[in-house]
N, C-alpha and C positions, 0 to 999 in steps of 0.2 A: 504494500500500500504506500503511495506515496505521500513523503511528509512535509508540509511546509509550515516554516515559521513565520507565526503571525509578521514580522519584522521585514521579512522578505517580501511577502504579499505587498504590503504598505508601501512598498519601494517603488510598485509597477506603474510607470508613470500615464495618468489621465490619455484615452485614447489611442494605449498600445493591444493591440491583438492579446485575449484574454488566451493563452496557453493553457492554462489550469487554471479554472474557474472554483467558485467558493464547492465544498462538499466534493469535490470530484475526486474520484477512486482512479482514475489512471490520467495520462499526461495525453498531450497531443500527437497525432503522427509527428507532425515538424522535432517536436523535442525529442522524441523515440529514434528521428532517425539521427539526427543532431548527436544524441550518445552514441550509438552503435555507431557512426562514422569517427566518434574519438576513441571508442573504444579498440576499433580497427586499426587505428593506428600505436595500438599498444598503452594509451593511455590511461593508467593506473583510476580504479572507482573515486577515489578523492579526487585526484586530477578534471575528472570529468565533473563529476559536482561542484567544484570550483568553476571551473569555464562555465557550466550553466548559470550559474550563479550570478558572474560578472557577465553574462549577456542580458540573462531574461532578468536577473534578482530573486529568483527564486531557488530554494536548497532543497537538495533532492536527498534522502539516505542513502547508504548504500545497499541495501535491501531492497529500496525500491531500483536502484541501477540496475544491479541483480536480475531483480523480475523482468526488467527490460533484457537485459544479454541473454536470458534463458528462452527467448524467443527464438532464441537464432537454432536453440538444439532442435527442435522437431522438421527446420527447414535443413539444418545437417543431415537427420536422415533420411529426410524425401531425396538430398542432394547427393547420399552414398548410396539410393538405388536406383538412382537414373539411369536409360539405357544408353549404352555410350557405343560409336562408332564400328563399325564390322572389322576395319581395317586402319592400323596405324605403324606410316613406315618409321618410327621411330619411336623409342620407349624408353625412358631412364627412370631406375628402382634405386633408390638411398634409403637410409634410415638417420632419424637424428634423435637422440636420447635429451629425456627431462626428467628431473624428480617430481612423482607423483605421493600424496598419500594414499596408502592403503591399509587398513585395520590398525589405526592409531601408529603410521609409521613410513616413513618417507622413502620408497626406493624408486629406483629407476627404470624406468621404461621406453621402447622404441616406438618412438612414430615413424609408419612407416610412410613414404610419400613417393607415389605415382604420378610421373609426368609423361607426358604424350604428346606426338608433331603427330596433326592430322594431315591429313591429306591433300589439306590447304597451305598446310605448312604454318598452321597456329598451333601456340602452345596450350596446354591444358593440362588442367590438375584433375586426376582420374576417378580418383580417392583417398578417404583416412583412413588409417587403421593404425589399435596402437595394439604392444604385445608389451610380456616383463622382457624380452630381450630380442636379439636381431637375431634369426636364423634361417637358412635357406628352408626347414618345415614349414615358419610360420608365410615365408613368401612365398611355397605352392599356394597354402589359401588366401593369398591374397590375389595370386593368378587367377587360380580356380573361380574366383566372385567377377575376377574380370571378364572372366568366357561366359560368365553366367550373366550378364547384366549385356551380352550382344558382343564380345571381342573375337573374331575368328581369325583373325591372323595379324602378327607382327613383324614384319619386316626385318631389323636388327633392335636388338635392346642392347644397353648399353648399362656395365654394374658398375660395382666395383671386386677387390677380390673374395668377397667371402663365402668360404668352403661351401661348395654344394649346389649354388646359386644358377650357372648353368645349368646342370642337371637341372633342379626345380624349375627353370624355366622352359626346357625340352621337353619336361614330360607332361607340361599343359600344351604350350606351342610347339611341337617337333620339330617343327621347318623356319623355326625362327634361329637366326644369326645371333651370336653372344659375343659382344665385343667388353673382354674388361675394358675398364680405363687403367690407360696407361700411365695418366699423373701417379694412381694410387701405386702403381707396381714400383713407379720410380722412389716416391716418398718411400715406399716401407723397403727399399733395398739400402735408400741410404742409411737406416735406421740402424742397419748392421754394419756397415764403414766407419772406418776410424776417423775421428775428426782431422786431423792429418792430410787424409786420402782422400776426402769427401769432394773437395773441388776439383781434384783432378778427375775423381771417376767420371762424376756426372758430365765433367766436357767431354770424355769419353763415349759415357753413352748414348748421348746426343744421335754417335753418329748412327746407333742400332735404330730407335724410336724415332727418325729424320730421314731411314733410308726411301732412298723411292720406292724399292721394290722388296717381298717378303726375303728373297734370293738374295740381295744385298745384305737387309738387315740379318739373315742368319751367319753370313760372310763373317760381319762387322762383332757380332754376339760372340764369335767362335773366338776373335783375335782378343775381344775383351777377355774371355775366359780365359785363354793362354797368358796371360799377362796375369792376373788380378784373381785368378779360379780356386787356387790353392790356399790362399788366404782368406777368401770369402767365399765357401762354396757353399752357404746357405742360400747364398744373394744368387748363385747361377742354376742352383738346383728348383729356384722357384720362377726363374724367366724359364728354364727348359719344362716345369709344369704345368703352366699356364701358356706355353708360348702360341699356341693352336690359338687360342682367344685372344690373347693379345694383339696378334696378327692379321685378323680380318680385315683391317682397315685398310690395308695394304693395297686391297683388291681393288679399291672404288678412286675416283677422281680426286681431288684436294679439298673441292665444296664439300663432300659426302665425309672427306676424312675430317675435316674441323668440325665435324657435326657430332662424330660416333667415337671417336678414340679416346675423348674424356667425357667426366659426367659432370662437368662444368655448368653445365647448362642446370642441373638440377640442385648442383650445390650453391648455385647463387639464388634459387627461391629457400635454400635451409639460411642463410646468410640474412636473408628479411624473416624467418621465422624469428633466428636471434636476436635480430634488433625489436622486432615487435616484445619479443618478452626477456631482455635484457633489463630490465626490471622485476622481474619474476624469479626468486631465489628456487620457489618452489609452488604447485600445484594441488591444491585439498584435493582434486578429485579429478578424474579422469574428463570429465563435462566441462570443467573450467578449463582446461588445456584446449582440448579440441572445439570447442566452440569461437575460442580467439584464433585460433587457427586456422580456421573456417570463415572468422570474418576477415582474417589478413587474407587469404586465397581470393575470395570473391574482391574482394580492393586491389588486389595487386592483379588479376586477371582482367577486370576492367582498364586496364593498360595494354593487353596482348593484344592489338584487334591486328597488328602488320603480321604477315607468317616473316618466317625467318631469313635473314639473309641468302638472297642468288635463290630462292627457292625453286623457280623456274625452271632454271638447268637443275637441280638436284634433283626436282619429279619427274623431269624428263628421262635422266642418266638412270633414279631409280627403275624406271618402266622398260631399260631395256635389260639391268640385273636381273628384274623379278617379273617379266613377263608375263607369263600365265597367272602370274597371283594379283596380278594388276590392270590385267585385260577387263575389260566393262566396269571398273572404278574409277577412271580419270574422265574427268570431263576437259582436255583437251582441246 
């Protein structure tokens, strides 16, 4: 219920737009959406009630803010079972951890976040989902709801390296392409280099991750190993594990490869998750998380209306890799 002090009311100056009139149990549209657009952009329930305040003069609780954001959950889940797209030639899967409460006690949990190039070549957010931790099981069913809300085929997705993650992606999409990213391969091999060595390797490896061709870069892989393998051969036991995924990008033009070879693309929408709640120590409950989460997505997708860079050529080049899976989907 919303609360105003007598002090506030008196303040409203003669012949301004009655926002909240005498008796009245809820607020105007203007002012409901007036919150949820500050609250989108991360601004803490005091924060907002202040701004209200100095605009209209009127003080809102935070209970009654509350009753307002709790609006947004039931359009969250009409908004996680939309049917979405038959076909999207590009797919990036991340996960980003927050502290939640649960049974009187604050651990951590993955939100997991789906992003998608349609076919127009706009971005889109697919869905939320949160788990206690990040696992290639919990990302089958997160696949699995994707194929079930209308997805039959994806083109290449694009992870990063964690155990399992192809595989759980093959065994919903078969025919789907799995490119890790290779920033992530790069950061976690430097992890194991000696601070010492660290700038000469990575000039080094430049030349594997830079080659034109997969034929080059295995060339280039081989002479680093020779050199650097003996001393770090954790660092070449896990490029010779992954190197099949690694190396997809190989295949496609230079537009296609700045698209799929990192997941850049998806870690700068976690990058506005953290500023949105870089105020936020921690989460009471799993509905307070995802619901700001859900209002930063809808604010920050009201920005995507361009598809992406050269799109043009990359639909075009896609349509002659994937043929048959693309034949009577373009409107060309």
């Amino acid at each position: 219920m919303v609360v105003l002090y007598p002090e506030s009311i008196s303040s409203l100056r003669s012949g301004q737009p009655e926002l909240v009139k005498k008796n009245q149990t809820h607020m105007s549209d203007e002012l409901e959406e007036k919150m949820l657009s500050l609250f989108a952009l991360g601004k803490s329930y005091s924060q907002i009630a202040d701004h209200i305040e100095d605009m209209y003069g009127v003080h809102f609780s935070k209970p009654a803010i509350t009753a307002v954001t709790d609006k947004l959950i039931p359009k969250l889940e009409e908004w996680k079972k939309r049917p979405l797209e038959s076909v999207y030639p590009f797919l990036y899967l991340d996960a980003i951890h927050y502290k939640v409460r649960e049974e009187g006690t604050y651990i951590s949990k993955a939100f997991y976040t789906v992003l998608g190039v349609n076919l127009e070549g706009k971005k889109e957010i697919l869905g939320l989902y949160l788990n206690e931790s990040e696992g290639a099981k919990f990302w089958l069913q997160v696949l699995t709801d994707l194929q079930n809300r209308g997805v039959d085929d994806i083109l290449i997705a694009s992870v990063d390296g964690l155990k399992g993650f192809p595989e759980a992606i093959n065994a919903v999409f078969p025919e789907t392409e799995v490119q890790l990213c290779v920033v992530h391969q790069i950061r976690n091999s430097l992890k194991y280099i000696a601070s010492k060595d660290q700038k000469q390797f990575a000039s080094e490896l430049k030349k594997v991750y830079k080659a034109f061709t997969k034929e080059e870069a295995e060339i280039e892989l081989n002479k680093l190993e020779e050199k650097w393998g003996k001393k770090y051969p954790i660092v070449f036991n896990s490029w010779r594990n992954n190197w099949e995924h690694l190396t997809n990008y190989f295949k496609y033009s230079e537009d296609i490869r700045r698209i799929i070879y990192t997941t850049n693309i998806i870690e700068s929408v976690h990058r506005q998750f953290r500023t949105l709640t870089k105020t936020k120590g921690a989460f009471p409950n799993d509905n307070s998380l995802l619901k700001l989460l859900y209002a930063g997505i809808m604010n920050a997708q009201r920005k995507w209306t361009m598809p992406i860079r050269n799109w043009s050529l990359t639909i075009s080049q896609l349509s002659i890799h994937f043929k048959e899976r693309l034949e009577g989907k373009l409107s060309l």
